[in-house]
C-alpha positions in Angstrom: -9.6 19.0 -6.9 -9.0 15.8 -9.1 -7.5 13.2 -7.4 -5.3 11.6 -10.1 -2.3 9.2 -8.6 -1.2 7.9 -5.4 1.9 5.8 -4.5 2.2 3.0 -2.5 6.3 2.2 -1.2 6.7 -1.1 -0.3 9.2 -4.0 0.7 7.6 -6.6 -1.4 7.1 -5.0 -4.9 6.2 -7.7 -7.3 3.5 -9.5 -4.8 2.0 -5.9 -4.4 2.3 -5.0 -8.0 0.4 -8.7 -8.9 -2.3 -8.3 -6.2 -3.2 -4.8 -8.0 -2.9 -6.4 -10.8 -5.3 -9.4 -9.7 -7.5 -6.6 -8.0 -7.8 -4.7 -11.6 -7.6 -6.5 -13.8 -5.0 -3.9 -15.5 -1.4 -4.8 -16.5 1.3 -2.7 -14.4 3.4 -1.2 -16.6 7.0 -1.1 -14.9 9.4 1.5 -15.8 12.5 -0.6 -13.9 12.5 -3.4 -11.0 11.6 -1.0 -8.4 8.7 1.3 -10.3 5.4 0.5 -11.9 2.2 2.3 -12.3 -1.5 0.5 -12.8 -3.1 3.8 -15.5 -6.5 4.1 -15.2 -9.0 6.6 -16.9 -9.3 8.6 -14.1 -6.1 8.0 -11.8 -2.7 6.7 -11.8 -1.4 4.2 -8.6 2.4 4.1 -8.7 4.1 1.2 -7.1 7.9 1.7 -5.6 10.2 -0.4 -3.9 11.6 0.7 -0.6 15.0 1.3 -2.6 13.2 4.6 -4.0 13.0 6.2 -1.1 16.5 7.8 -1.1 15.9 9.5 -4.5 13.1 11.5 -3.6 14.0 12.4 0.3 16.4 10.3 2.1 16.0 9.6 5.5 12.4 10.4 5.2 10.4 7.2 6.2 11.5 3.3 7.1 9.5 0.2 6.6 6.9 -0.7 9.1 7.0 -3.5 11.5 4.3 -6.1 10.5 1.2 -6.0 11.8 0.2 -8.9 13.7 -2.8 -8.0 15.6 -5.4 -7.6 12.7 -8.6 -7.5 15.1 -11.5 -5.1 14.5 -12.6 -3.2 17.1 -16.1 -3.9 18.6 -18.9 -1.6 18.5 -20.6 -2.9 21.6 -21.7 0.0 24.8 -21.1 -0.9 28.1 -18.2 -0.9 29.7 -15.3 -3.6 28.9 -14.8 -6.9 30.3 -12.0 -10.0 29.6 -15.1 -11.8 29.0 -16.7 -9.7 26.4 -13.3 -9.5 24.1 
């Protein structure tokens, strides 16, 4: 199996589209204000606003809630403590 594209929906197109495009170093090419795609040799990632939802299955997903809590867990044995967090 070839893994050749994967798409990414978001809220915030253009600062996801320029972070992949930082990331890269490939220009996006954008097919309208709510679709672009970063081509690779090998694979394809398409970038959609949350306004192309409803043309492919409406009803089907919502945005997430932000994220606040961004710790890692910890690898640590032993049980737990409020001191050890």
């Amino acid at each position: 199996m070839d893994f050749v594209s994967i798409r990414i929906i978001t809220g915030e197109i253009t600062r996801l589209v320029e972070f992949y495009e930082k990331a890269t170093g490939i220009t996006a090419d954008w097919s309208t204000e709510d679709f672009a795609e970063l081509k690779t040799p090998s694979a394809t990632l398409a970038i959609g606003s949350t306004r192309t939802v409803p043309l492919f299955a409406p009803g089907s997903s919502h945005p997430a809630e932000p994220q606040r809590d961004h710790r890692v867990p910890s690898r640590r044995r032993g049980p737990r403590t409020p001191e050890s967090d």
